[in-house]
VOVO-461483 format. One record per atom (N, C-alpha, C, O): x, y, z; residue in three letters. Coordinates in pm, whole numbers, padded with zeros to 5 digits, always signed. Example, Ala and Ser with C-alpha at 12.3 -4.5 7.8 and 13.67 -1.06 7.14 Angstrom:
+01319-00569+00780ALA +01230-00450+00780ALA +01320-00330+00780ALA +01424-00332+00846ALA +01285-00225+00708SER +01367-00106+00714SER +01290+00003+00787SER +01341+00114+00804SER 
REM end
This chain:
+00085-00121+00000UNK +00000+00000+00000UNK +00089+00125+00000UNK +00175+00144+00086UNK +00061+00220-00112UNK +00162+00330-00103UNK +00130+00429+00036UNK +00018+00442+00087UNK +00228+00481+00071UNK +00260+00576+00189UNK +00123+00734+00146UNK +00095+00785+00038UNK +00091+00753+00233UNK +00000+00888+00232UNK +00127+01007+00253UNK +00230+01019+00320UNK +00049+01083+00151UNK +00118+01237+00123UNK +00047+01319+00215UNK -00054+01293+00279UNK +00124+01433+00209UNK +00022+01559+00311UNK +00076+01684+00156UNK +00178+01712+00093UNK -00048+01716+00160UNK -00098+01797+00013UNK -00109+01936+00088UNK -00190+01932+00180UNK -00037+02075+00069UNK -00101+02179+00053UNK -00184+02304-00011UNK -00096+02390-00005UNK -00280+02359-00058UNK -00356+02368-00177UNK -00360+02542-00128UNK -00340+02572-00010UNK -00386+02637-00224UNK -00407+02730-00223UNK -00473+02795-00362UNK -00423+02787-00474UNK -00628+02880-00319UNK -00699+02901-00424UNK -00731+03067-00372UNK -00770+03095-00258UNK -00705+03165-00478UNK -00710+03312-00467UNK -00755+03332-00585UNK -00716+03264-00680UNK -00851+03436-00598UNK -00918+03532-00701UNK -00815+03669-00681UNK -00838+03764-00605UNK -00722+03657-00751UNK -00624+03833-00785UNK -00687+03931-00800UNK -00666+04029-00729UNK -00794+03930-00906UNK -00845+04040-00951UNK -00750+04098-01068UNK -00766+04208-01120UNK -00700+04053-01084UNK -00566+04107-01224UNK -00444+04089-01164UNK -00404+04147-01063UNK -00394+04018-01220UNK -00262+03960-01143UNK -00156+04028-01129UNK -00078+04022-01034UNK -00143+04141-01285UNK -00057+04221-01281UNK -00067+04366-01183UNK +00010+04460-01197UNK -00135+04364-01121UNK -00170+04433-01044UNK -00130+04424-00916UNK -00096+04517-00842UNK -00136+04295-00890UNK -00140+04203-00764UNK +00010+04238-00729UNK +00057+04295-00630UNK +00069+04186-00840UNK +00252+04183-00847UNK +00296+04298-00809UNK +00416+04300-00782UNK +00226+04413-00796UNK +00282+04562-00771UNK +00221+04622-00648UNK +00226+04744-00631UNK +00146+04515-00532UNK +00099+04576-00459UNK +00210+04504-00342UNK +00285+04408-00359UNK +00187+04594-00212UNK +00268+04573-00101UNK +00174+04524+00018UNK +00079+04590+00062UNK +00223+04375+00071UNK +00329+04252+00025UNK +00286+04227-00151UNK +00173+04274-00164UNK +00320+04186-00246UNK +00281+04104-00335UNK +00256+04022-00345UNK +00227+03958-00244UNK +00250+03971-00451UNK +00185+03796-00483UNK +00287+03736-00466UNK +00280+03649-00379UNK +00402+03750-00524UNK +00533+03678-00513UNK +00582+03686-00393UNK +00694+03641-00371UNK +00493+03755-00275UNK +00572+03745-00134UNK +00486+03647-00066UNK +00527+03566+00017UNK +00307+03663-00124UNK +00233+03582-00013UNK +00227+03421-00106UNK +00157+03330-00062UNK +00298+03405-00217UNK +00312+03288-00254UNK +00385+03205-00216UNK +00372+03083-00229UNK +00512+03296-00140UNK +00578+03250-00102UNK +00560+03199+00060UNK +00592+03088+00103UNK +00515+03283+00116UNK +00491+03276+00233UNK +00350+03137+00266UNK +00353+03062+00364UNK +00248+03133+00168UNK +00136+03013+00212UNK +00243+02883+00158UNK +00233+02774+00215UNK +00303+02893+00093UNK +00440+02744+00059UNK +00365+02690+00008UNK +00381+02570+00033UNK +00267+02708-00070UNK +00165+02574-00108UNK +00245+02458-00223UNK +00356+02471-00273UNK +00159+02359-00240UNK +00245+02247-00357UNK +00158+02289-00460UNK +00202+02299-00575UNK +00032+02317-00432UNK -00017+02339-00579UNK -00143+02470-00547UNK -00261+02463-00512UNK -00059+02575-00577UNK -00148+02735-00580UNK -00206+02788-00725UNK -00164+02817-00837UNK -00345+02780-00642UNK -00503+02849-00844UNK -00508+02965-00814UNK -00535+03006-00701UNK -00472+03058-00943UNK -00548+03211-00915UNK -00641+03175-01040UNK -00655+03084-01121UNK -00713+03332-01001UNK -00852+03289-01047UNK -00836+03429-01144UNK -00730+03479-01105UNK -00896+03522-01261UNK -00907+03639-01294UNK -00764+03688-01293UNK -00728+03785-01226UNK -00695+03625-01364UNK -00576+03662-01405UNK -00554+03758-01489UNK -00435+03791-01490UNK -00634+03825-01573UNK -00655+03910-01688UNK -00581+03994-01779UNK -00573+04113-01810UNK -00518+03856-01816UNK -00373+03807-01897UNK -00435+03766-02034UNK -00551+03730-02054UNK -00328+03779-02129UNK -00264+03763-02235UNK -00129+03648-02226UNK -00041+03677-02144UNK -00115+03552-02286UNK +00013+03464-02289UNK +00118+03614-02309UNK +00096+03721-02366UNK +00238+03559-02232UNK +00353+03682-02260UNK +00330+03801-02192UNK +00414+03889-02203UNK +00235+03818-02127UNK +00218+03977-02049UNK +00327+03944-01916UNK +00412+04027-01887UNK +00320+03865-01869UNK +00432+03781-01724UNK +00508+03755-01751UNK +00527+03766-01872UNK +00567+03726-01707UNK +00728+03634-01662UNK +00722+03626-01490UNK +00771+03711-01415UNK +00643+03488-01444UNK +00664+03475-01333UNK +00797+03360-01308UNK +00821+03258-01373UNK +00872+03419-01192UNK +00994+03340-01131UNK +00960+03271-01027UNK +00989+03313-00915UNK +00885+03139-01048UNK +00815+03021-00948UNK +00946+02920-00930UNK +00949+02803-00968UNK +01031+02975-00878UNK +01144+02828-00887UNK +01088+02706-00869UNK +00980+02735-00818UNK +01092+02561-00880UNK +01044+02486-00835UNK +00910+02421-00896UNK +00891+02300-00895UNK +00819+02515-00949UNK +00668+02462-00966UNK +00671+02511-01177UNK +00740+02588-01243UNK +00551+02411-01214UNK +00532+02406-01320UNK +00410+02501-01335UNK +00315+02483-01259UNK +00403+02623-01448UNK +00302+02673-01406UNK +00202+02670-01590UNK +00248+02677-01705UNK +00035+02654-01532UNK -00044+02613-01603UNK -00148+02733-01689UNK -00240+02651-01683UNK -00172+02777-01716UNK -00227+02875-01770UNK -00330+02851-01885UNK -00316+02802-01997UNK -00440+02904-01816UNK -00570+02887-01934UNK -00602+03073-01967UNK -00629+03124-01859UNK -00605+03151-02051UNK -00627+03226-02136UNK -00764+03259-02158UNK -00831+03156-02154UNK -00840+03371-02182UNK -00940+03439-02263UNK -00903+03449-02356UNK -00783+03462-02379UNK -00989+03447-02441UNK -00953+03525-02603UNK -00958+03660-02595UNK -00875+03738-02641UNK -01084+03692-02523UNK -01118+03871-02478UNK -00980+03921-02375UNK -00952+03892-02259UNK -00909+04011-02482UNK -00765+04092-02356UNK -00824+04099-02231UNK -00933+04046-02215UNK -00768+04158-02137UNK -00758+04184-02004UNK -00899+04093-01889UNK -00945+04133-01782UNK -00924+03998-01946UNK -01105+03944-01906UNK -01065+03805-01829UNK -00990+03719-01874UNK -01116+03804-01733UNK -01096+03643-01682UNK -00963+03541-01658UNK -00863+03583-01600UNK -00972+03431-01699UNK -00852+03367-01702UNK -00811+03306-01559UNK -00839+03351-01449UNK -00724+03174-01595UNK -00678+03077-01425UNK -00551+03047-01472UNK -00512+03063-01587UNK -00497+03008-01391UNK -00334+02925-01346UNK -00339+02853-01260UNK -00424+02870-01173UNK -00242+02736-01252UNK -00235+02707-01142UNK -00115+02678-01184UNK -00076+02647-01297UNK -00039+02693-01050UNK +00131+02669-01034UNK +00151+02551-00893UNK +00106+02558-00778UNK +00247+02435-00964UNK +00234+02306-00873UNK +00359+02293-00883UNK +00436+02338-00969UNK +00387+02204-00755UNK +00541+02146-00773UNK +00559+02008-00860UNK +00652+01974-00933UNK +00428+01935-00824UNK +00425+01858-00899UNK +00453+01862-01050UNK +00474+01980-01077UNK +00463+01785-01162UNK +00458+01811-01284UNK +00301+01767-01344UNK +00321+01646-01354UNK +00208+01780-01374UNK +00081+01771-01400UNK +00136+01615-01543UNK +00233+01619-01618UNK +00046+01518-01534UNK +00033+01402-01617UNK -00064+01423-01749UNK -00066+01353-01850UNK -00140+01534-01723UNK -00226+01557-01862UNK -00278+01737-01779UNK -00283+01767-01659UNK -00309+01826-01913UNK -00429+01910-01888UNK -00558+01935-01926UNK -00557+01915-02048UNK -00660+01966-01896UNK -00758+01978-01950UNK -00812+02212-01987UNK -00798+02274-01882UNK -00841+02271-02063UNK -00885+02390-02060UNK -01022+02454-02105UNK -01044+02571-02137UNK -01112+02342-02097UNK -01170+02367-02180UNK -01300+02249-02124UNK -01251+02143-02085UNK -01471+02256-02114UNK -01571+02149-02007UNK -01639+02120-02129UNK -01698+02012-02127UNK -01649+02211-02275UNK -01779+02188-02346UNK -01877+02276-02317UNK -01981+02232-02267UNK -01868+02362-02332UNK -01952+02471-02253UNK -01957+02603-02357UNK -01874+02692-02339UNK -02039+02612-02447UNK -02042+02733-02523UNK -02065+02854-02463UNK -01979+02934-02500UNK -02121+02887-02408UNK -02159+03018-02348UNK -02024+03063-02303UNK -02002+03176-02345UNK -01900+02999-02213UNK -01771+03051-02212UNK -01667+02961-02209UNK -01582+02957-02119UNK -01672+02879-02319UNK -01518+02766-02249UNK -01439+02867-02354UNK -01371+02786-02417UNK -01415+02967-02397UNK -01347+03048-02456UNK -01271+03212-02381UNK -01222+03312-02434UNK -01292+03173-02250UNK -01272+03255-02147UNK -01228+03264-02044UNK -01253+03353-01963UNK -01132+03144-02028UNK -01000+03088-01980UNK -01067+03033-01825UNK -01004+03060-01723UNK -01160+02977-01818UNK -01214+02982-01708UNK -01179+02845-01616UNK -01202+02833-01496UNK -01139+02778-01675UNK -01098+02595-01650UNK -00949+02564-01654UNK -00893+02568-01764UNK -00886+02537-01553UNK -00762+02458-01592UNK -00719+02357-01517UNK -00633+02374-01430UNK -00765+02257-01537UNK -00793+02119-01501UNK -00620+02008-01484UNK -00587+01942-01583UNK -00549+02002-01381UNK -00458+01915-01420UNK -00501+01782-01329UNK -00577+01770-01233UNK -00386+01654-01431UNK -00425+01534-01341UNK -00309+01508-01280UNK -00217+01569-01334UNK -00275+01443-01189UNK -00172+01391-01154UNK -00214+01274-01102UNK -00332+01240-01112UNK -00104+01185-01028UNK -00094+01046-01014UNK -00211+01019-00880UNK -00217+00897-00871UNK -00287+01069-00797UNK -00355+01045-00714UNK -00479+01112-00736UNK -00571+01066-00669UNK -00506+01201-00807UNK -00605+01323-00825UNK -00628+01399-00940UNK -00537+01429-01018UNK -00752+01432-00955UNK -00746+01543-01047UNK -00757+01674-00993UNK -00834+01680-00897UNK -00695+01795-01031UNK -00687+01931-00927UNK -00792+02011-01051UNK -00785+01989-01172UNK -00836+02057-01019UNK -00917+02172-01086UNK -00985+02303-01048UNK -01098+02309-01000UNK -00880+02441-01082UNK -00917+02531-01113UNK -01031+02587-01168UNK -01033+02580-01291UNK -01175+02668-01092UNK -01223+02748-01176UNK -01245+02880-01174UNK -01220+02922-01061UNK -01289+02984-01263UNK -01369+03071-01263UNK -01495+03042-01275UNK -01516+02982-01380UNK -01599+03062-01206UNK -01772+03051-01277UNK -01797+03172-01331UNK -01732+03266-01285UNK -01848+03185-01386UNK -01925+03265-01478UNK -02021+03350-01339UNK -02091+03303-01250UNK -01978+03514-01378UNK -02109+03597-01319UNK -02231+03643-01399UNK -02234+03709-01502UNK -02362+03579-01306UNK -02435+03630-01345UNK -02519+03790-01385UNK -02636+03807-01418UNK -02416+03887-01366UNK -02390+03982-01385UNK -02514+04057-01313UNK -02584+03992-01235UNK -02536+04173-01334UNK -02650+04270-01236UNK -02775+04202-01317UNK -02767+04160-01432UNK -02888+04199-01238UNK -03024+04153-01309UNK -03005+04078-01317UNK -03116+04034-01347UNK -02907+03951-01317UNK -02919+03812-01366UNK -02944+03803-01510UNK -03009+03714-01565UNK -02868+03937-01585UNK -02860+03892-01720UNK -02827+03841-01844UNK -02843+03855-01965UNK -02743+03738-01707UNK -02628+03631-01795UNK -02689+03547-01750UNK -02665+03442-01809UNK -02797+03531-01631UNK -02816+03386-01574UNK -02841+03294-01653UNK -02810+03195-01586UNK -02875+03260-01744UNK -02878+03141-01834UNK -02776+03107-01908UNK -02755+02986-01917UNK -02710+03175-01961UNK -02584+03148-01961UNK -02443+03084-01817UNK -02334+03029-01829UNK -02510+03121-01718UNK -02457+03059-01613UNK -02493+02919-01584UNK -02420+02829-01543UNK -02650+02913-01620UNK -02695+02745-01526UNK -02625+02682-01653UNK -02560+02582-01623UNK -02622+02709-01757UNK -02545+02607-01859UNK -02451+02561-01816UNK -02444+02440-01796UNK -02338+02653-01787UNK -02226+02673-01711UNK -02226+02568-01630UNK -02178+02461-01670UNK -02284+02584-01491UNK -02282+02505-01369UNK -02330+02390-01429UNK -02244+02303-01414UNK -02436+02344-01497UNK -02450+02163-01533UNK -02358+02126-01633UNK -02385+02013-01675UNK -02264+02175-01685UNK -02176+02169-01814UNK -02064+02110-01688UNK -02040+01989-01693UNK -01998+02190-01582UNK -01925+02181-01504UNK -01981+02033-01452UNK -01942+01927-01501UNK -02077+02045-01347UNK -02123+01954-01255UNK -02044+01830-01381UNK -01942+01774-01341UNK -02088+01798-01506UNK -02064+01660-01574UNK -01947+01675-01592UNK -01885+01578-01549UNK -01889+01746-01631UNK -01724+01725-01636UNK -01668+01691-01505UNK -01557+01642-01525UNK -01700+01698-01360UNK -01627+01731-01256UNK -01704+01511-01206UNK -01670+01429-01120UNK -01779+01510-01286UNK -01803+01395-01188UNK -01791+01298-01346UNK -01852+01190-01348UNK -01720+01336-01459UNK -01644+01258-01575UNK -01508+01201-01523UNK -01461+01090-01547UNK -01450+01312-01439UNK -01292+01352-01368UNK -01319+01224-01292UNK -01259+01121-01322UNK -01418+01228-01181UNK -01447+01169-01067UNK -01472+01032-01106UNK -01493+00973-01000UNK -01481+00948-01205UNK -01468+00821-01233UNK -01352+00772-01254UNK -01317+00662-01210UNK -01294+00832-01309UNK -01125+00815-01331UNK -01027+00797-01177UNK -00964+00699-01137UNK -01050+00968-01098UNK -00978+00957-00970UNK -01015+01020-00895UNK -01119+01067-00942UNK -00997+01064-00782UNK -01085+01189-00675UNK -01018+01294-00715UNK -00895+01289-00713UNK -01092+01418-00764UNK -01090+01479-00761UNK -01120+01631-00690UNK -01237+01654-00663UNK -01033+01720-00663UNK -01014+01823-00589UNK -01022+01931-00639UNK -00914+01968-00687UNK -01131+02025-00653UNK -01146+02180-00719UNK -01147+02265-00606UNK -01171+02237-00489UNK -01105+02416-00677UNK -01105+02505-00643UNK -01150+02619-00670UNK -01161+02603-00791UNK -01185+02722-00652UNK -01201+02876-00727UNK -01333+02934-00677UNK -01418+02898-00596UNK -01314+03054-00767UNK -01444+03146-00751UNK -01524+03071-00811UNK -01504+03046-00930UNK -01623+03020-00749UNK -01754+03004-00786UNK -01856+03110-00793UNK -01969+03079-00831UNK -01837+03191-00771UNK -01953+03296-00755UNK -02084+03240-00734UNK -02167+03211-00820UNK -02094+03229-00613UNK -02174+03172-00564UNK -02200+03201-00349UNK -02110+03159-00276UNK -02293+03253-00302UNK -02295+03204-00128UNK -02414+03113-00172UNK -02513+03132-00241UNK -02339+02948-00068UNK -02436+02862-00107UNK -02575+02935-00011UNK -02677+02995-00044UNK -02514+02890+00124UNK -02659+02925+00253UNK -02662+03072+00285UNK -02595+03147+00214UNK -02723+03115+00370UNK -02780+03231+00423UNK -02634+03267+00491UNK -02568+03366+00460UNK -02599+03172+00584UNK -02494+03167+00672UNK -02327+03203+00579UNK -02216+03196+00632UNK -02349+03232+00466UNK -02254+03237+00355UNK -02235+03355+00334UNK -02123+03380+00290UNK -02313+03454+00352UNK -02325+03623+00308UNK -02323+03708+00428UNK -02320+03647+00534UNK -02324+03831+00433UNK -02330+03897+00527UNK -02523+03967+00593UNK -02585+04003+00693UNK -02534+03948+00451UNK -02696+04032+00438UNK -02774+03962+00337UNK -02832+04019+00244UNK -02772+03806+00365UNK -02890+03769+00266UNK -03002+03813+00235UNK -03044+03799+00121UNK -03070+03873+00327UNK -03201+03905+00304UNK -03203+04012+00194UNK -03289+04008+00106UNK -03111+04107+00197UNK -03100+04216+00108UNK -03068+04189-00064UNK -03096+04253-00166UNK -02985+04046-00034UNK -02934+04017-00201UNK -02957+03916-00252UNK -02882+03868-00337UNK -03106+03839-00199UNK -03199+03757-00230UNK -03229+03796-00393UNK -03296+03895-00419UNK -03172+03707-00504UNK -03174+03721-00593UNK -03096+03852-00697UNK -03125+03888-00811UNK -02981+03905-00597UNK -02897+03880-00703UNK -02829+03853-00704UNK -02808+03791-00599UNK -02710+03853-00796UNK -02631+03807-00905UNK -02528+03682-00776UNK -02457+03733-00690UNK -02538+03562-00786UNK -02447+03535-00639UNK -02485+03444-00523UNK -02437+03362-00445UNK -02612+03513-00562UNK -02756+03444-00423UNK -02927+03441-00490UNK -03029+03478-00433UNK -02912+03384-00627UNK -03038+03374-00654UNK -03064+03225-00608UNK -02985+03146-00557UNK -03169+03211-00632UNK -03222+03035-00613UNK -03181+02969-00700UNK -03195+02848-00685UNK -03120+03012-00813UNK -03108+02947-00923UNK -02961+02885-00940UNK -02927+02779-00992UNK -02885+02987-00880UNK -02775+02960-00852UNK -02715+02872-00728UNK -02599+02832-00727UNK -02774+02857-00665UNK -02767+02852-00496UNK -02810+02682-00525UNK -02711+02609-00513UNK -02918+02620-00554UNK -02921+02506-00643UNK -02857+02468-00752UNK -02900+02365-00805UNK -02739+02537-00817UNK -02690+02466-00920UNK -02588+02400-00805UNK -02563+02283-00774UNK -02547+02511-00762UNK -02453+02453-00661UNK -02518+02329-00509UNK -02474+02223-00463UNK -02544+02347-00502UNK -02689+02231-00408UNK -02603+02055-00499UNK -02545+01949-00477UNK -02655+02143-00596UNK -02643+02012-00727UNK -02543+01959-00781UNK -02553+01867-00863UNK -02409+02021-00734UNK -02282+02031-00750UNK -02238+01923-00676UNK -02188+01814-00705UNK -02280+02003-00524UNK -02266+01908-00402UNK -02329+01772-00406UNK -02256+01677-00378UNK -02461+01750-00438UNK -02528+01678-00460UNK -02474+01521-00538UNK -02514+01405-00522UNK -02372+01579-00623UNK -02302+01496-00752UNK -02196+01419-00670UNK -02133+01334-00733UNK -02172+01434-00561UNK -02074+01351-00487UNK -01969+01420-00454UNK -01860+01363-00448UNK -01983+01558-00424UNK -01902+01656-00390UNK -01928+01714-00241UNK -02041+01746-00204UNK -01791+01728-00143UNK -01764+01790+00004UNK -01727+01961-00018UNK -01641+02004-00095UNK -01819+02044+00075UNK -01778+02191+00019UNK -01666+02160+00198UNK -01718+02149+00309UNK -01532+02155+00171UNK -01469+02141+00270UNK -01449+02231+00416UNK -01424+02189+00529UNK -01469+02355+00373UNK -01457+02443+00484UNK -01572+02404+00554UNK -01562+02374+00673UNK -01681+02401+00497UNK -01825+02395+00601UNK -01874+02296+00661UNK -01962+02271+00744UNK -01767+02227+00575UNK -01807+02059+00677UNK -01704+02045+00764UNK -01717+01955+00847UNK -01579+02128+00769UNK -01538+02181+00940UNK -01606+02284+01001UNK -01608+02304+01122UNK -01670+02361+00904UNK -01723+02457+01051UNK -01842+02470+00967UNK -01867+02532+00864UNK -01908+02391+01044UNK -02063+02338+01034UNK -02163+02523+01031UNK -02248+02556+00949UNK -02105+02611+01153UNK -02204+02678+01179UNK -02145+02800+01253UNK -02198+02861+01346UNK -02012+02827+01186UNK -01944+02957+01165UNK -01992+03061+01088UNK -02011+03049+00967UNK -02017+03189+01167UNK -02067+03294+01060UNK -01950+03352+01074UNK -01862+03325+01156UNK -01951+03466+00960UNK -01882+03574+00936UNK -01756+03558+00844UNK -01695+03653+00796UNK -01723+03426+00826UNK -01653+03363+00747UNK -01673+03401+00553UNK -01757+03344+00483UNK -01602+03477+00515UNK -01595+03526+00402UNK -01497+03552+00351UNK -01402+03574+00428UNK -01467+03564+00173UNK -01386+03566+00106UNK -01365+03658+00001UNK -01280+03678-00086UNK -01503+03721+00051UNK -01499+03849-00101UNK -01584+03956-00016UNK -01684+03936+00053UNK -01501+04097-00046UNK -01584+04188-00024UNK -01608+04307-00120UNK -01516+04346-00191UNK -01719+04359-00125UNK -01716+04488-00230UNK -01596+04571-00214UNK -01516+04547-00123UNK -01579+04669-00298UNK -01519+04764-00301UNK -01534+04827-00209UNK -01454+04851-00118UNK -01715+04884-00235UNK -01806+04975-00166UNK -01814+04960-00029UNK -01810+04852+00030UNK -01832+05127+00047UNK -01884+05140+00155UNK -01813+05052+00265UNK -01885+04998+00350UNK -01665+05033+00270UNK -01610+05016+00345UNK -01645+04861+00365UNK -01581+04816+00460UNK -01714+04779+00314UNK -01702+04643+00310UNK -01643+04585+00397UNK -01690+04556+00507UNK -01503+04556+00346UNK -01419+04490+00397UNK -01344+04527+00554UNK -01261+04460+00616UNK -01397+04639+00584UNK -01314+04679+00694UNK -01453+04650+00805UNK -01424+04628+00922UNK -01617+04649+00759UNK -01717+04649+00820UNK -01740+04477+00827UNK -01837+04429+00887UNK -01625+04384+00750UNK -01674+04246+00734UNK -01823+04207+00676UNK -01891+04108+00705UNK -01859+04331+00573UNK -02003+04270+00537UNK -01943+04191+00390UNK -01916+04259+00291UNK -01931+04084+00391UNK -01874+03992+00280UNK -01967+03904+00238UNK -02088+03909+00262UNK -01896+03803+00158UNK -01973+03622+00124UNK -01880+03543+00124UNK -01762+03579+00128UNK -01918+03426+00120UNK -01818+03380+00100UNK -01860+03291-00028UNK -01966+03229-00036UNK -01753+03294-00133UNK -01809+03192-00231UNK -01675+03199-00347UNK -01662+03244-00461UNK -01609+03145-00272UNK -01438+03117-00293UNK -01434+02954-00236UNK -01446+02949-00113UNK -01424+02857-00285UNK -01438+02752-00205UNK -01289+02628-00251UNK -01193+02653-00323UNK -01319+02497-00177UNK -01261+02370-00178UNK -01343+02286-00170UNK -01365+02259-00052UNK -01413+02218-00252UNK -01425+02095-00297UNK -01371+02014-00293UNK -01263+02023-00352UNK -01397+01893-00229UNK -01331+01737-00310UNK -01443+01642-00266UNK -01534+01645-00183UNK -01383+01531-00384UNK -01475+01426-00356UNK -01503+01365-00233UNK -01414+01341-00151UNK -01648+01332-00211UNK -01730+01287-00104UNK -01550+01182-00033UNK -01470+01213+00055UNK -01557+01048-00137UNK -01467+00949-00071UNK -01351+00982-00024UNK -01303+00896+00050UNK -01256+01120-00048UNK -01155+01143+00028UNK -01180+01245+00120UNK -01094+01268+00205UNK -01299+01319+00116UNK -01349+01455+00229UNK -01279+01354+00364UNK -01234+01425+00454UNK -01271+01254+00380UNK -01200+01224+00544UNK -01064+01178+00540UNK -01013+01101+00622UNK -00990+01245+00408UNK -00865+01258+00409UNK -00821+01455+00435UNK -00707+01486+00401UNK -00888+01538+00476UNK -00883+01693+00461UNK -00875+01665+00645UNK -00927+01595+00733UNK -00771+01776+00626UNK -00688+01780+00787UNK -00704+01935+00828UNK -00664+01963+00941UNK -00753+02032+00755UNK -00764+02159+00744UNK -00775+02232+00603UNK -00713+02222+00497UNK -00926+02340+00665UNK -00954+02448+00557UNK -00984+02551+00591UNK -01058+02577+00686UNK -00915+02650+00494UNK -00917+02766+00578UNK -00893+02882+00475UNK -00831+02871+00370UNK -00960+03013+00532UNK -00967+03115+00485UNK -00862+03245+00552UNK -00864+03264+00674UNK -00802+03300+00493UNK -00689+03387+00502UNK -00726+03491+00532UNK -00611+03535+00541UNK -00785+03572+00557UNK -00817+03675+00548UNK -00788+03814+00609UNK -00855+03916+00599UNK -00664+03793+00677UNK -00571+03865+00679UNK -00513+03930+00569UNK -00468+04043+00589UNK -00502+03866+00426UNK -00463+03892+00321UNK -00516+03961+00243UNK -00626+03938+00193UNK -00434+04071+00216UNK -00497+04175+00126UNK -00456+04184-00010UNK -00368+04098-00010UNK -00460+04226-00118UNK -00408+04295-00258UNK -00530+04223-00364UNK -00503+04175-00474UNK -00664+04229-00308UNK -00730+04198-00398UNK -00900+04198-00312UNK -00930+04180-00194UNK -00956+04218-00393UNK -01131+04230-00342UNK -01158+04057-00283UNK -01255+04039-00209UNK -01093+03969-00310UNK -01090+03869-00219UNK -00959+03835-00146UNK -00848+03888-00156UNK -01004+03722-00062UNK -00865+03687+00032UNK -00817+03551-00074UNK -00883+03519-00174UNK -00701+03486-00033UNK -00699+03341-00022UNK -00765+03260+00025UNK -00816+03327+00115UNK -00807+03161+00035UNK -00825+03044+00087UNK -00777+02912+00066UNK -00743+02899-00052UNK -00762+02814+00130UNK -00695+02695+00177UNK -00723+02553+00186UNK -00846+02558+00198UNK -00698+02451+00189UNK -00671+02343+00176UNK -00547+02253+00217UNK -00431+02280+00188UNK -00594+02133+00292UNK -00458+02052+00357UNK -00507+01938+00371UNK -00585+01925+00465UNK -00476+01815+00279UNK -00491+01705+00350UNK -00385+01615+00310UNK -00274+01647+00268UNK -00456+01441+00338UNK -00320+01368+00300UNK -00385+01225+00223UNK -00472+01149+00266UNK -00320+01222+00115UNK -00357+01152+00021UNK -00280+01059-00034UNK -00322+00991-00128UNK 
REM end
C-alpha cells in the first residue's frame, strides 16, 4: 500500500494579477509565504507573454481568454501535472480561460472561474449552462480519480454564507437558481470542505465589495471555495480562509490534506 502524502492547496481570485505583483506585500511574497504544492489564481486578466513569473520549483499552467484583459486561471504546482484539460464543453464561455484542469498520479486538481451572473441576472442562463456543463465534467474527472477543485464560484451557497442575505436575495451570487446549481454540484458527490469543518461559523468570508467600506465592516460572502470528492473529504486535515490577506477584493483560501 503506497505511503499517504500531506498535500497543501491554495486558491485566490487576484483580480488582475498584474496588479497584484505591484501591490505591497505582493503575490510573489504571499506565494511565497502560504508554501503551497499546488497554488489556483482565479481572474488573471492576462494575455500569454504579459508575465514572466519566477516560481522556482513549480510548473506553471495557464488557461487564457480570447477577450484581452477578461478572466482567465493558473495554477502553479510542484508537482509536474500528467495531462491538462482547458476547456468542459460549454459554449456560453469555455473560450474565457475559465478551466484549468490538471491530473496527476492520485487526483485530479481543478481550477475554476464561474461565470457571473452579472446585475439583473442577465447572464443567468448562460450561467446554469455553465454550472450543469461543469457539474458533468467534474463527476467525468471523478470516475477516473478523486478529484479536488477550487475557485471562484460565484456563488454564497446558505444564508450563513453572506453577510446580508435578506437584502441580495436574488442577485447576481444568491439567486435560487444559482444557490441550487450549486446544491447540485454538491449533490453529484461533492464535500464543500470548509463547512463541513465549521458546520455553523458565521462571518466567514472571502470576497468583499469595493463599496462602503465592506471589507473593513466584514459585510462579505463567502463563495471562494474547496471541494473534493465525497470518498476522500476524510482525508482533509484543514480548511481555511486567510483573510488577513490583502491585494485583492478577495482573500486566499486553503486546503490541507493527505492523500
Amino acid at each position: 500500500m503506497s505511503q499517504k502524502h500531506p498535500y497543501r492547496f491554495v486558491s485566490w481570485n487576484v483580480n488582475g494579477l498584474r496588479a497584484t505583483l505591484k501591490k505591497e506585500p505582493s503575490f510573489l511574497e504571499i506565494f511565497s509565504t502560504l508554501n503551497a504544492d499546488i497554488f489556483a489564481i482565479q481572474e488573471t486578466k492576462l494575455q500569454a507573454g504579459q508575465v514572466d513569473l519566477d516560481l522556482d520549483g513549480y510548473t506553471q499552467t495557464w488557461s487564457y481568454a480570447e477577450r484581452k484583459g477578461y478572466s482567465g486561471t493558473a495554477v502553479f504546482s510542484r508537482e509536474k501535472p500528467l495531462s491538462t484539460i482547458h476547456t468542459i464543453g460549454c459554449k456560453a464561455a469555455d473560450n474565457e480561460g475559465r478551466v484549468c484542469a490538471l491530473e496527476f498520479e492520485k487526483f485530479w486538481f481543478v481550477d475554476v472561474y464561474t461565470p457571473n451572473s452579472k446585475n439583473e441576472l442577465a447572464r443567468l442562463d448562460e450561467r446554469m449552462e455553465w454550472d450543469k456543463a461543469y457539474r458533468e465534467f467534474l463527476v467525468g474527472l471523478d470516475a477516473q480519480k478523486p478529484v479536488i477543485t477550487c475557485g471562484d464560484f460565484n456563488v454564497a451557497h446558505q444564508e450563513i454564507d453572506l453577510k446580508n442575505p435578506a437584502s441580495n436575495h436574488e442577485n447576481a451570487g444568491f439567486s435560487d437558481e444559482e444557490r441550487a446549481g450549486f446544491s447540485s454540484l454538491l449533490g453529484a458527490g461533492f464535500t464543500d470542505t470548509f463547512r463541513s469543518a465549521h458546520p455553523t461559523l458565521e462571518g466567514a468570508y472571502s470576497w468583499w465589495s469595493y463599496r462602503m467600506r465592506s471589507r473593513e465592516r466584514n459585510a462579505g460572502w463567502r463563495i471562494d471555495y474547496f471541494l473534493v470528492s465525497n470518498r476522500i473529504a476524510n482525508t482533509v486535515t484543514s480548511s481555511a480562509i486567510y483573510n488577513e490577506i490583502y491585494g485583492s477584493d478577495h482573500c486566499p483560501v486553503g486546503l490541507e490534506l493527505e492523500l
